[in-house]
Backbone as CSV, one residue per row, in Angstrom:
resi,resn,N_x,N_y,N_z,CA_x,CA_y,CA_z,C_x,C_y,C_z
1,UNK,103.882,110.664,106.432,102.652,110.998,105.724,102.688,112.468,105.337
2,UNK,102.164,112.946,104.023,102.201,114.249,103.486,101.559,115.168,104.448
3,UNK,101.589,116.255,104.459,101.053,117.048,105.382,99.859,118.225,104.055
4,UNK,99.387,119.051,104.823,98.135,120.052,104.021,99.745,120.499,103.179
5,UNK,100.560,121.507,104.026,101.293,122.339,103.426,102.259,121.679,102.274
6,UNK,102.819,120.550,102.416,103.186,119.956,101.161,102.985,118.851,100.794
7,UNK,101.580,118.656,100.592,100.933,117.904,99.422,100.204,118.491,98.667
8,UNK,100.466,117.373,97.585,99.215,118.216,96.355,98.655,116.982,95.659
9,UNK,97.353,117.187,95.235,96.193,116.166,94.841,97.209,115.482,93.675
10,UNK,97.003,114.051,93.958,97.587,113.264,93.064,96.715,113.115,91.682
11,UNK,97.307,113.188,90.895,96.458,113.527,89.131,96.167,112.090,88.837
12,UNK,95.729,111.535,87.453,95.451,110.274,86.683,97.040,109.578,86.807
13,UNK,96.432,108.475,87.258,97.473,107.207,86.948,98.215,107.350,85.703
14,UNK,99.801,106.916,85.433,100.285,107.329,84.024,99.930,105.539,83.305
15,UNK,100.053,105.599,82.560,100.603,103.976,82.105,101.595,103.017,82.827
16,UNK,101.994,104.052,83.192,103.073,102.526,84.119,102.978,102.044,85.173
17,UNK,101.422,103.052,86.033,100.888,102.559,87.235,99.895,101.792,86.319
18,UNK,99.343,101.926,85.618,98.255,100.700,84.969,98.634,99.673,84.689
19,UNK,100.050,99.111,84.039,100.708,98.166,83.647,100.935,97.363,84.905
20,UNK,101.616,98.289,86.007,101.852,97.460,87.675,100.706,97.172,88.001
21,UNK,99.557,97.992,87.684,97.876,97.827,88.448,97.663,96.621,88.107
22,UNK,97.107,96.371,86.425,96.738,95.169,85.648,98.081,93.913,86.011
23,UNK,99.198,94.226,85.716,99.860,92.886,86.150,100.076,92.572,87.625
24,UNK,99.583,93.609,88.720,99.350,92.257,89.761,98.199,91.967,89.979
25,UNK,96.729,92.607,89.252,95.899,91.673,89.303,95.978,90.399,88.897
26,UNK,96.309,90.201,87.723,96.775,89.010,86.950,97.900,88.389,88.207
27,UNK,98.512,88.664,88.754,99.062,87.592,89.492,98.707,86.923,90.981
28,UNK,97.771,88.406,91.172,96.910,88.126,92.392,95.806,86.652,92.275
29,UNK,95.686,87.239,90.553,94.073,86.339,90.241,94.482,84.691,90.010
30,UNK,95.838,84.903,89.817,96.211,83.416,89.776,96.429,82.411,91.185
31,UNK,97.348,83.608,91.848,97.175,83.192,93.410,96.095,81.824,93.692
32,UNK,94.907,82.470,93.205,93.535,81.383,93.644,93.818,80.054,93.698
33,UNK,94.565,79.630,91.938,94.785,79.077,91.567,95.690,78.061,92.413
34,UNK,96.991,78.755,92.923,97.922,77.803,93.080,97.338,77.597,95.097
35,UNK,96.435,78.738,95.606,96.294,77.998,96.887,94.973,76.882,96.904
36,UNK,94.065,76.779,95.619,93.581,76.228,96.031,94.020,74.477,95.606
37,UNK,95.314,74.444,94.867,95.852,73.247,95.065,96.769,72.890,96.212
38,UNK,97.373,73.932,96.971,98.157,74.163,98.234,97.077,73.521,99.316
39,UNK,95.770,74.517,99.781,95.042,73.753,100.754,94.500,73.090,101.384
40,UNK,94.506,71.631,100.182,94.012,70.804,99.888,94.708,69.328,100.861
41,UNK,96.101,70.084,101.594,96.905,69.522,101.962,97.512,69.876,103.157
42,UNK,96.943,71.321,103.850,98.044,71.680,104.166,96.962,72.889,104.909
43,UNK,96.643,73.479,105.958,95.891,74.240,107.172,95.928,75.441,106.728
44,UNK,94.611,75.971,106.376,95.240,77.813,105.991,96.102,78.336,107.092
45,UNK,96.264,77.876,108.708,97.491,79.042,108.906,98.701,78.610,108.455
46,UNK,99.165,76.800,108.379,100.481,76.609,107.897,100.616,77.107,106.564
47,UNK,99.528,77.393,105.964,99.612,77.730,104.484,100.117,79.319,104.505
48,UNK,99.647,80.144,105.207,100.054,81.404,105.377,101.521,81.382,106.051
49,UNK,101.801,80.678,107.329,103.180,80.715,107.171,104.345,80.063,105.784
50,UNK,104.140,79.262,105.381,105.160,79.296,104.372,105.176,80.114,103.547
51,UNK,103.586,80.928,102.974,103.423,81.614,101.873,104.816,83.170,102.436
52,UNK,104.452,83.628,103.658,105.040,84.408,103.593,106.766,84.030,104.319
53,UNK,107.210,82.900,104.637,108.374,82.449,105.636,109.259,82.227,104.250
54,UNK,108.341,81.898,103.052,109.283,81.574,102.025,109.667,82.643,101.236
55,UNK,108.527,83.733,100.976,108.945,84.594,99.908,110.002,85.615,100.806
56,UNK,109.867,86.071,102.302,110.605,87.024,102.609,112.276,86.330,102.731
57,UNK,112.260,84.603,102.722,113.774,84.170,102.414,114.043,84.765,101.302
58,UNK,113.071,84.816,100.228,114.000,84.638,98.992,114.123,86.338,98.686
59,UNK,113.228,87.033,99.619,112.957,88.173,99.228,114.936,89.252,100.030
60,UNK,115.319,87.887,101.192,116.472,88.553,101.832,117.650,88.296,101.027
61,UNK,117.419,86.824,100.179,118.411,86.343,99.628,118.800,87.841,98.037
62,UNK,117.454,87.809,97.471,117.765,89.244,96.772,117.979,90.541,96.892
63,UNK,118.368,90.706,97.854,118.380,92.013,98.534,120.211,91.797,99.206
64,UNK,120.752,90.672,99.977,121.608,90.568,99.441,122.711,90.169,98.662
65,UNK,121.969,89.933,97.515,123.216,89.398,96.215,122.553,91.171,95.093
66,UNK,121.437,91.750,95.595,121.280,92.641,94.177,121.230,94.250,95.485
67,UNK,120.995,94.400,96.369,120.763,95.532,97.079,119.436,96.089,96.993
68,UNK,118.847,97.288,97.555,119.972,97.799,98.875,119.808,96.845,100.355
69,UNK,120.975,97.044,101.084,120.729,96.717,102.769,119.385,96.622,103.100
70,UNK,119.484,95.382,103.469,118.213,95.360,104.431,118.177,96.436,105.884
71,UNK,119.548,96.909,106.180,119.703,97.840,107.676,118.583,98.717,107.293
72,UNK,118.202,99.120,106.119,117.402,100.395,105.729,115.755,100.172,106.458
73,UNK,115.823,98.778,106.655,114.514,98.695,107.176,114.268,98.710,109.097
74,UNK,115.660,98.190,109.595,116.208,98.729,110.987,115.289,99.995,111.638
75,UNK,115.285,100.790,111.160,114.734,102.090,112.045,113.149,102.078,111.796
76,UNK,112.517,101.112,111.069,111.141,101.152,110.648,110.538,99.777,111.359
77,UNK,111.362,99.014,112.184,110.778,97.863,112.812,109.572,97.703,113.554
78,UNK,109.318,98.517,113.957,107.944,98.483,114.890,106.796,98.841,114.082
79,UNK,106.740,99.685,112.464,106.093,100.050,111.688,105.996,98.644,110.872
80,UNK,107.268,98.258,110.564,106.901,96.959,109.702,105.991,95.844,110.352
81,UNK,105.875,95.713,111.446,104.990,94.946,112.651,103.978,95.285,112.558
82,UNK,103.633,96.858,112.462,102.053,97.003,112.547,101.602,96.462,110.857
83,UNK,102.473,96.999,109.590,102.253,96.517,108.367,101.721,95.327,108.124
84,UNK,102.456,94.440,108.707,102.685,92.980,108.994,101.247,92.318,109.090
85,UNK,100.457,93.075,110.703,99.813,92.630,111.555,98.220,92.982,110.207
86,UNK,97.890,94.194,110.146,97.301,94.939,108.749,97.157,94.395,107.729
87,UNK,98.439,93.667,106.654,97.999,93.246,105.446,98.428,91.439,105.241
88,UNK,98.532,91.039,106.387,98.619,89.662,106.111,97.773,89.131,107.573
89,UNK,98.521,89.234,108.592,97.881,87.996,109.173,96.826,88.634,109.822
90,UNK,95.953,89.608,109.981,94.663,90.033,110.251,93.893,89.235,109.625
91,UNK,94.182,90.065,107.570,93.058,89.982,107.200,93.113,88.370,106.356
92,UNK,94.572,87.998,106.675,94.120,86.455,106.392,93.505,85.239,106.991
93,UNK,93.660,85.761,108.381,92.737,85.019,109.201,91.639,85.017,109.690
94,UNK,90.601,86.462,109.218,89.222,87.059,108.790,88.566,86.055,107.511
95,UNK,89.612,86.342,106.432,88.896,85.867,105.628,89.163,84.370,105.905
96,UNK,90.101,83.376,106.216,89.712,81.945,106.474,88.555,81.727,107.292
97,UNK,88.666,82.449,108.328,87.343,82.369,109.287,85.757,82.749,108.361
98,UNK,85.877,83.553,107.806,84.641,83.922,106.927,84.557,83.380,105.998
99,UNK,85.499,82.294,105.377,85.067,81.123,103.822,84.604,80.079,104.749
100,UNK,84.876,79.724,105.752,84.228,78.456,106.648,83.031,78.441,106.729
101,UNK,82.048,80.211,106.595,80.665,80.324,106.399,79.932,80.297,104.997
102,UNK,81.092,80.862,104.226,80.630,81.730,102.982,80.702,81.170,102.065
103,UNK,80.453,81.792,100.757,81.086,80.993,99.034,82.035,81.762,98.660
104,UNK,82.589,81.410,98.083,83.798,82.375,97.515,83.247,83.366,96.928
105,UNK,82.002,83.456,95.942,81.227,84.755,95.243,81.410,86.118,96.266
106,UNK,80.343,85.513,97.384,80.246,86.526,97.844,81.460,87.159,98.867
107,UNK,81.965,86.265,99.088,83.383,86.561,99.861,84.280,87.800,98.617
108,UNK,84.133,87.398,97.414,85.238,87.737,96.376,84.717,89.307,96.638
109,UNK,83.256,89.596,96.687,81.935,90.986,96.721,82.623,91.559,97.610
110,UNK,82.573,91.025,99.191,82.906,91.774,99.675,84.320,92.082,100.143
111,UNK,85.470,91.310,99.749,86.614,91.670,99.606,86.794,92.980,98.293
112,UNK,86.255,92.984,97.560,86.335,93.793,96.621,85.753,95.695,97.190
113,UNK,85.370,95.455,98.313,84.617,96.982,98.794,86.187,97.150,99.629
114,UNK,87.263,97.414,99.298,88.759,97.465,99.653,88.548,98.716,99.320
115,UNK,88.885,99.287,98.096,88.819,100.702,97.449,87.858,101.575,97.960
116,UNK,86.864,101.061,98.152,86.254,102.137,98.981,86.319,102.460,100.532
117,UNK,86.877,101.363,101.169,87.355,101.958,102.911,88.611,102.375,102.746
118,UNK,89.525,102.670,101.527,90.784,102.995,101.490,90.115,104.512,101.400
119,UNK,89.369,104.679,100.187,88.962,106.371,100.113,88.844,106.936,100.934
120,UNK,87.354,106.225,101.922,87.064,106.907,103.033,88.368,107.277,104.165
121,UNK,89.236,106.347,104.074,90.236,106.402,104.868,91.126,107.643,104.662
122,UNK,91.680,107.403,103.332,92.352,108.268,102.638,91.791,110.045,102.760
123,UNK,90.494,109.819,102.408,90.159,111.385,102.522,90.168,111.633,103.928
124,UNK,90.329,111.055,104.737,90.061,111.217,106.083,91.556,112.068,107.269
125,UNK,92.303,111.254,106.213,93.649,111.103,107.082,94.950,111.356,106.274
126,UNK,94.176,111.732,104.754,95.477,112.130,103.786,94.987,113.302,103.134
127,UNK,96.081,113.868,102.923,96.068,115.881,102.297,95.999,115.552,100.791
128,UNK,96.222,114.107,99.867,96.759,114.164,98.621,95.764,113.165,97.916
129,UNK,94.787,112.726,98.745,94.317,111.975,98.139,92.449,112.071,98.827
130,UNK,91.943,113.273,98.353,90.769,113.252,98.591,89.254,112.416,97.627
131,UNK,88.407,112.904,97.928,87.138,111.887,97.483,86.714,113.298,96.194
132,UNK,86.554,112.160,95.213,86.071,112.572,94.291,85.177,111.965,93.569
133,UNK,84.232,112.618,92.428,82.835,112.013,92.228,83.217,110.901,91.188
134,UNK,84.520,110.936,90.775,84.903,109.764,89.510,84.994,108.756,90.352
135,UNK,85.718,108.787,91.389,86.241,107.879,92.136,85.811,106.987,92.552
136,UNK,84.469,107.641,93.711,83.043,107.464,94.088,81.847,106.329,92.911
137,UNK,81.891,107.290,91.997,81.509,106.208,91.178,81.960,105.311,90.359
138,UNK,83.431,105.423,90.295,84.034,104.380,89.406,83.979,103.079,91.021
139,UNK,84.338,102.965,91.886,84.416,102.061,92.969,83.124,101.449,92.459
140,UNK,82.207,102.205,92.487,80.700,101.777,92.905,80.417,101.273,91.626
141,UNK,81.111,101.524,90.564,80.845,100.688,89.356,81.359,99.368,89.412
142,UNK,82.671,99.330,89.882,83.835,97.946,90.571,82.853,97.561,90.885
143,UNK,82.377,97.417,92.165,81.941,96.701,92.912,80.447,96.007,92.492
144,UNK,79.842,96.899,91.868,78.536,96.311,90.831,79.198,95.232,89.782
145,UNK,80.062,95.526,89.341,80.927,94.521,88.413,80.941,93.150,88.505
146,UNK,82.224,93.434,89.592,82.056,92.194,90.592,81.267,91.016,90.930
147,UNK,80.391,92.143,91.459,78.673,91.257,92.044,78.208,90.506,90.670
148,UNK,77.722,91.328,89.912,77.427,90.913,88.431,78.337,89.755,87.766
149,UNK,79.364,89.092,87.933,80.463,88.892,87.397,80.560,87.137,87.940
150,UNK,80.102,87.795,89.714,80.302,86.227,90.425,79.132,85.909,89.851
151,UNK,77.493,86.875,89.526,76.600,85.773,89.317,75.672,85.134,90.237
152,UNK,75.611,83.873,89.370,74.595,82.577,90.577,75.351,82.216,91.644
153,UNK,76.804,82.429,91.281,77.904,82.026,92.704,77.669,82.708,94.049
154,UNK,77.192,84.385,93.868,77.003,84.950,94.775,75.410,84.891,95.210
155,UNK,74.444,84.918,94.111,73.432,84.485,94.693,72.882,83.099,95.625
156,UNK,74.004,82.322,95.673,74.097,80.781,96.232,74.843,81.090,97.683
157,UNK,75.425,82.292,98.156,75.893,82.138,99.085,75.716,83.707,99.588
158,UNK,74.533,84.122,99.189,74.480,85.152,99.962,73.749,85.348,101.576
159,UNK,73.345,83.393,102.098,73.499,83.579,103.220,74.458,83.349,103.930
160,UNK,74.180,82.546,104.964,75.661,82.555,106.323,75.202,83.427,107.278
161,UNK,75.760,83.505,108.758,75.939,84.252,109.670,76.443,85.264,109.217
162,UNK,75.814,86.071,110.088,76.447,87.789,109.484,77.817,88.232,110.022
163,UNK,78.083,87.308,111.107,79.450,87.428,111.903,80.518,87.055,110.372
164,UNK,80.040,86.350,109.887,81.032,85.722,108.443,80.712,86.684,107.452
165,UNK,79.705,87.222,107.331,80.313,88.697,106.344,80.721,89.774,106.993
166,UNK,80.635,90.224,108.521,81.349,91.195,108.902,83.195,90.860,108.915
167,UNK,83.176,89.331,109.194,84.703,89.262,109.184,85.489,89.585,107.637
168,UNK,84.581,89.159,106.568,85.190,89.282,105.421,85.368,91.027,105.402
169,UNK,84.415,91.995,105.779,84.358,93.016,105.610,85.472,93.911,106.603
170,UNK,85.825,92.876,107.626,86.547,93.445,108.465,88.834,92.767,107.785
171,UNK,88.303,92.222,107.182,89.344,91.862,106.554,89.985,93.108,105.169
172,UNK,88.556,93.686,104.648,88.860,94.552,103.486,89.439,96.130,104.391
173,UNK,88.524,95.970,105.233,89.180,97.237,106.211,90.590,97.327,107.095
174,UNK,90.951,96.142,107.372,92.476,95.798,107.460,93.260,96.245,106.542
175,UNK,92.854,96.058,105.146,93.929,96.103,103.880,93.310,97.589,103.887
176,UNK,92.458,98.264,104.178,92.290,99.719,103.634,93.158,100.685,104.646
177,UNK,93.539,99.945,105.975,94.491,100.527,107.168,96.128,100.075,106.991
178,UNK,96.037,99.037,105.972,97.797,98.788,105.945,98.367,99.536,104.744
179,UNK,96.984,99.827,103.741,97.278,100.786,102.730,97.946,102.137,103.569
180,UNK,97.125,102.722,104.636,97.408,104.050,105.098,99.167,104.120,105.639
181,UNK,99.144,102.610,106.426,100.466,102.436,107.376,101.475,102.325,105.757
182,UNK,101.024,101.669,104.796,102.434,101.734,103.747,102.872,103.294,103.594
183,UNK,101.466,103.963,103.335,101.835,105.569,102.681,103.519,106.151,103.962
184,UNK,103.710,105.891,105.110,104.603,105.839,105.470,105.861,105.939,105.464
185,UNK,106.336,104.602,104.563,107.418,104.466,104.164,107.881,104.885,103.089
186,UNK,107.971,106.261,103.185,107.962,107.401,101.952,109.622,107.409,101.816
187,UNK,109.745,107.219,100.471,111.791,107.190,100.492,112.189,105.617,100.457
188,UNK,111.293,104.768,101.744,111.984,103.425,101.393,111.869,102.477,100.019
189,UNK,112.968,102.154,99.844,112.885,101.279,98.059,111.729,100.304,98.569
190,UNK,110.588,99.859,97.280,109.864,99.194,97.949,110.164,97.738,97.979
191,UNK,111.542,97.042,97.386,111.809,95.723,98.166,112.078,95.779,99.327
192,UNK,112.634,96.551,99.771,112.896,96.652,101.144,111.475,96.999,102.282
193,UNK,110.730,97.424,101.681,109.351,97.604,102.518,108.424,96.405,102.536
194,UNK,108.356,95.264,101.301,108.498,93.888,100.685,109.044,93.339,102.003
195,UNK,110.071,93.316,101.848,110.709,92.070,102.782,110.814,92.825,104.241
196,UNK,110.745,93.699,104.523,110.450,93.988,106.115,109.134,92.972,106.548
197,UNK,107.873,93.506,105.851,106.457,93.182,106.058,106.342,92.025,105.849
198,UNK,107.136,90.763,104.964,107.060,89.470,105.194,107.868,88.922,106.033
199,UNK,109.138,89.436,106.419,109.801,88.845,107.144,109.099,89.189,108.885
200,UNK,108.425,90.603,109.375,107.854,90.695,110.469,106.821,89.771,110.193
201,UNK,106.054,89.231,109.318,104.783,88.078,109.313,105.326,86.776,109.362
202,UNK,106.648,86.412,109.021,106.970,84.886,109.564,106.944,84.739,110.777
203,UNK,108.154,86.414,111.572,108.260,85.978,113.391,106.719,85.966,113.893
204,UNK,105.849,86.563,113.733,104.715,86.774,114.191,103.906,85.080,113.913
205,UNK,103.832,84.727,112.504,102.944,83.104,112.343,103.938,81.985,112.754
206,UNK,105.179,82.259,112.898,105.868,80.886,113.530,105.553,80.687,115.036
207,UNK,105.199,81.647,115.986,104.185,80.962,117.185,103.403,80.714,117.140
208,UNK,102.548,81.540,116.072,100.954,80.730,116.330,100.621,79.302,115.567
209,UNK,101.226,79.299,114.925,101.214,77.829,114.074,102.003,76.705,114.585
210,UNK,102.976,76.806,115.815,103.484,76.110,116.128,102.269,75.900,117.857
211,UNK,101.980,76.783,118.085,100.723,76.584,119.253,99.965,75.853,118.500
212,UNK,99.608,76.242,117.198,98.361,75.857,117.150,98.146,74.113,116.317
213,UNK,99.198,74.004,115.981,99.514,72.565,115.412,100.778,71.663,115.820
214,UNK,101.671,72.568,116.443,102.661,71.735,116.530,103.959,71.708,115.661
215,UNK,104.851,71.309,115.842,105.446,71.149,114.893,105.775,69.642,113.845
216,UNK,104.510,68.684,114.453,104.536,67.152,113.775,103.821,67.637,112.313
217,UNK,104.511,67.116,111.369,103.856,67.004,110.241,103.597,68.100,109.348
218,UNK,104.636,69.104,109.550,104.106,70.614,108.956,104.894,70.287,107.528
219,UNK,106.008,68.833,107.586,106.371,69.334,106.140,106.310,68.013,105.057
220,UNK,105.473,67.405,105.354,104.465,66.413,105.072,103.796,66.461,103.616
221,UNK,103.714,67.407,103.180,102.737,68.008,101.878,103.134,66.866,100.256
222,UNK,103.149,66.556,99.666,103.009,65.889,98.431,104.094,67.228,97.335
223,UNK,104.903,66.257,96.762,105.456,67.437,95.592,104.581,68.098,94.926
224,UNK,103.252,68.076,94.238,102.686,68.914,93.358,102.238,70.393,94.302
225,UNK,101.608,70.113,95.636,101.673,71.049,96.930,102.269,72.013,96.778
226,UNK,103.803,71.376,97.250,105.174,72.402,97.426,105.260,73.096,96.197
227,UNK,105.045,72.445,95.319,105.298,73.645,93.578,104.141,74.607,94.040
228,UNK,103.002,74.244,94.668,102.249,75.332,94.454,102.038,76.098,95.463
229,UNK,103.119,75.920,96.733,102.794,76.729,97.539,104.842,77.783,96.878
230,UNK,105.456,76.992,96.353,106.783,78.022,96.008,106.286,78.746,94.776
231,UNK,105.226,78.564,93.918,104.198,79.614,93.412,104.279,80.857,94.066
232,UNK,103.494,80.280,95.138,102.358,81.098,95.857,103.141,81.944,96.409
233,UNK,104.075,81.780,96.907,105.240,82.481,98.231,106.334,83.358,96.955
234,UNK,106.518,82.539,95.526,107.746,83.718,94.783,106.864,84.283,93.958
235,UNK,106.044,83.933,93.288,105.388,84.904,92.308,104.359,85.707,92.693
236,UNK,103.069,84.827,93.369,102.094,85.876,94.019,102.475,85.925,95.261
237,UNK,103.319,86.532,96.154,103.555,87.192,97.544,104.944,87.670,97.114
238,UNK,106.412,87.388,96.972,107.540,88.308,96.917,107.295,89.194,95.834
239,UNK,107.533,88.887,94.626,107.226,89.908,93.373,106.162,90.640,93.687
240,UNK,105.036,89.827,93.802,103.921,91.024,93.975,103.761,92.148,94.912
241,UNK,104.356,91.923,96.178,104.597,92.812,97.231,105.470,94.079,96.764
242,UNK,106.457,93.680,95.806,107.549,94.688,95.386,106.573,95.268,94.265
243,UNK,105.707,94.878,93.483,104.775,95.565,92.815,103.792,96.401,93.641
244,UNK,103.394,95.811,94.410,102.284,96.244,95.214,102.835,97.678,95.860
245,UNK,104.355,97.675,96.917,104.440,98.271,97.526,105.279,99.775,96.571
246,UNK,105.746,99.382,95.306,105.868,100.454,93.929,104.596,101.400,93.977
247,UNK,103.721,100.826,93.545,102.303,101.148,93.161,101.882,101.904,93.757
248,UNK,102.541,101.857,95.820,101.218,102.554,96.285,102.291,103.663,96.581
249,UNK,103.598,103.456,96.374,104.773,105.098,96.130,104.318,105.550,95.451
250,UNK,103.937,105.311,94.125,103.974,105.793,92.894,102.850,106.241,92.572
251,UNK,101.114,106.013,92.790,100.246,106.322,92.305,99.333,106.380,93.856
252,UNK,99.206,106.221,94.921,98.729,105.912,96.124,97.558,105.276,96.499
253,UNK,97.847,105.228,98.267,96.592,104.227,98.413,95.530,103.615,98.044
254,UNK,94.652,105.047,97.541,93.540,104.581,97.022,93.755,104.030,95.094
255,UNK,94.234,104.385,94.635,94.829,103.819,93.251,95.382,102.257,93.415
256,UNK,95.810,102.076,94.197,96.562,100.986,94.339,95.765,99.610,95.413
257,UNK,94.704,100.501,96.282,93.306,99.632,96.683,92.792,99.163,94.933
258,UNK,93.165,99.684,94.182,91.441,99.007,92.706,91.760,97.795,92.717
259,UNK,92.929,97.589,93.074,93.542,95.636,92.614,92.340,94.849,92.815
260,UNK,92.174,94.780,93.666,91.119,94.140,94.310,89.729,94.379,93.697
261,UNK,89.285,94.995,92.651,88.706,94.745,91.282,88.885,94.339,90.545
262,UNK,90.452,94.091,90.651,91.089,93.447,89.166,91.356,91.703,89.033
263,UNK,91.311,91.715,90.475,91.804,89.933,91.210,90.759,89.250,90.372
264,UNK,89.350,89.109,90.678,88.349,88.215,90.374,88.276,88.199,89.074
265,UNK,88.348,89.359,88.103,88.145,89.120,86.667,89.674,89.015,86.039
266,UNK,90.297,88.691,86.860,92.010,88.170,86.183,92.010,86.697,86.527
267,UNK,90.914,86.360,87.623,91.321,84.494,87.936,90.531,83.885,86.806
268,UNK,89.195,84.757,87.002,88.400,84.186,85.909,89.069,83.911,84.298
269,UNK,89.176,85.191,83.857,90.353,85.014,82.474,91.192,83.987,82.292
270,UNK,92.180,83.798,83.786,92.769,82.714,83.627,92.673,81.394,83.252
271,UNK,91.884,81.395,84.317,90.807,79.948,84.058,90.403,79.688,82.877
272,UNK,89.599,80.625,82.021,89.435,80.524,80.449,90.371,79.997,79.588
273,UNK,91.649,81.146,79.525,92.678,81.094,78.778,93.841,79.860,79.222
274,UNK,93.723,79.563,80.290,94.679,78.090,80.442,94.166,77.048,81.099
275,UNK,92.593,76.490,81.647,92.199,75.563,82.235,91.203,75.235,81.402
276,UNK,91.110,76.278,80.460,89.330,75.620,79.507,88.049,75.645,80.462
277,UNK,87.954,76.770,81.284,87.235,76.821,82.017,86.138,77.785,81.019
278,UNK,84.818,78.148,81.270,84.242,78.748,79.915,83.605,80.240,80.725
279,UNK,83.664,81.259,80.250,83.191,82.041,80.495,81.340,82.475,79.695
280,UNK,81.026,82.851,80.871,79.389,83.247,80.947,79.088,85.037,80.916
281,UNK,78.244,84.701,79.591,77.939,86.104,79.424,77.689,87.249,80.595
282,UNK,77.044,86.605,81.637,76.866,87.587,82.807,78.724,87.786,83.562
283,UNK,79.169,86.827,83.383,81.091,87.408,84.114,81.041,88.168,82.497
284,UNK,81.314,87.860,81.401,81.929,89.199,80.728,81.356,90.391,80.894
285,UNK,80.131,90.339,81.194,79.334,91.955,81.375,80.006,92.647,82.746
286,UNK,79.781,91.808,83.802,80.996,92.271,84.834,81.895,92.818,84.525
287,UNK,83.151,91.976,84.022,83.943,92.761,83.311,84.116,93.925,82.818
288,UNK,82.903,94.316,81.797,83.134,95.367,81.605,82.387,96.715,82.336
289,UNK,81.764,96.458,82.793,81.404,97.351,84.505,82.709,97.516,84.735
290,UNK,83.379,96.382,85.740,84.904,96.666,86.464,85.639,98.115,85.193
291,UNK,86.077,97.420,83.958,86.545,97.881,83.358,86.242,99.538,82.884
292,UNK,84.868,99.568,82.861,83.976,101.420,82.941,84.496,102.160,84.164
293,UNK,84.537,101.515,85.075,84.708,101.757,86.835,86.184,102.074,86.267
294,UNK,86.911,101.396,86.245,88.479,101.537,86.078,88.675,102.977,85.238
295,UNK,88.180,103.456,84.437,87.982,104.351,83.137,87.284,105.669,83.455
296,UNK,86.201,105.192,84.559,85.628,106.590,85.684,86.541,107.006,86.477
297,UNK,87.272,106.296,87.166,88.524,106.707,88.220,89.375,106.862,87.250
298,UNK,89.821,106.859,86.564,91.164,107.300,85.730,90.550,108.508,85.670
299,UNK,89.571,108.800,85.143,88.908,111.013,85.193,89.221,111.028,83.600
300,UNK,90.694,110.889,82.700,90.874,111.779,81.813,89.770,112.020,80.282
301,UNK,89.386,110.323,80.135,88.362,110.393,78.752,87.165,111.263,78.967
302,UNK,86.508,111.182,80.506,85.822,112.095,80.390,85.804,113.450,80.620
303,UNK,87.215,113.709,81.039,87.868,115.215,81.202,87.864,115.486,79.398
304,UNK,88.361,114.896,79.128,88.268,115.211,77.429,87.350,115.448,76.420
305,UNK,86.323,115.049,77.024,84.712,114.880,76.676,84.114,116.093,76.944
């Protein structure tokens, strides 16, 4: 982690952190898509073990036929464990536990307050990435977005036990602490930080899923399933991780927390543009909240202004 004496405040995102930003929302936002034909069949934890047992195979198999060594990740083993523990199986088993209460609206709300426990985090515990008033209010524009965006969805499920929105909330604060543990692996290529963090989340979910179900019937699933859980595991979890874990080298934590503004109005789009699903004037106004928010944290149009 940077220290006071050599760090210096990270400036506006260039274009090519926006291009990685926007395309793994878009692949995050599809994600939805392919688990919610995956779960239909198949236990959110067995679903989390293959998601990640499969992509870190394919993630070893490319690493060696294209490089570098996986040895590079050797001296970071006990870090990739805590990574591990932080951005997958914490906060994936928060949020299964908290959709058992919730609607997805408001679940999507408060998964989306990510960017802002990364800030607080970030200014807290990083020299390069302090709190600023764009920031501050571009989040707080996100997150109005959002809300605005889910709609009657979130007004339909804004009860439940509060234990089920603290877990969702305790799930966004997981990902705002595995953000801090990535800043870390400063120097490592980020496939290799990729496939450490999925491959420590298979050893870790292959006991508990084998406690917790057994091993009768785990590979049972229907062909349309398996397409959508080898989706789920090569496009949204290996690629995206190697995007993800680029992103937060390249532009940091808190830049690379906005995804999670970008997820809900990239599934939605989707849905439009390839299911004929129809979009409602109150999600496009969202949208463009998220999108103002995105445009406040960037700083420069109104530095120019």
């Amino acid at each position: 982690m940077a220290t006071a004496a050599t760090a210096t405040a990270r400036g506006p995102m260039v274009l090519k952190d926006w291009g990685q930003l926007l395309l793994l929302g878009a692949i995050w936002g599809g994600s939805f898509f392919f688990a919610r034909i995956a779960v239909s069949e198949l236990p959110p934890l067995v679903l989390v073990l293959f998601r990640v047992a499969i992509a870190a195979l394919a993630l070893q198999l490319y690493l060696g036929w294209r490089g570098p060594s996986f040895r590079l990740a050797f001296p970071h083993a006990g870090l990739f464990f805590l990574l591990a523990l932080a951005n997958n199986v914490v906060p994936f088993s928060l949020i299964f536990a908290g959709q058992t209460e919730l609607g997805a609206g408001l679940a999507s709300v408060l998964n989306s307050t990510t960017p802002f426990w990364t800030l607080i985090l970030a200014n807290a515990l990083t020299s390069d990435e302090k709190l600023s008033w764009n920031k501050l209010a571009g989040i707080a524009l996100g997150i109005t977005g959002t809300a605005v965006m889910i709609g009657p969805g979130l007004l339909a499920g804004l009860g439940g036990p509060v234990w089920a929105k603290f877990a969702l909330i305790g799930a966004s604060l997981s990902y705002a602490v595995a953000l801090m543990i990535a800043r870390r692996f400063k120097g490592v290529p980020s496939p290799i930080v990729a496939t450490g963090q999925l491959t420590a989340s298979t050893v870790i979910m292959i006991p508990v899923v084998l406690i917790a179900y057994g091993p009768a019937g785990l590979f049972s699933a229907s062909p349309p399933v398996w397409a959508a859980v080898l989706a789920l595991a090569l496009l949204s979890t290996a690629f995206a991780y190697i995007l993800y874990f680029n992103l937060v080298a390249s532009a940091g934590a808190t830049n690379a927390s906005l995804v999670t503004l970008i997820v809900p109005a990239s599934a939605m789009l989707l849905g439009f543009l390839f299911l004929g699903e129809r979009l409602e004037p109150f999600e496009m106004g969202g949208m463009a909240l998220i999108a103002f928010g995105l445009v406040t944290i960037d700083g420069r149009l109104f530095g120019r202004r």
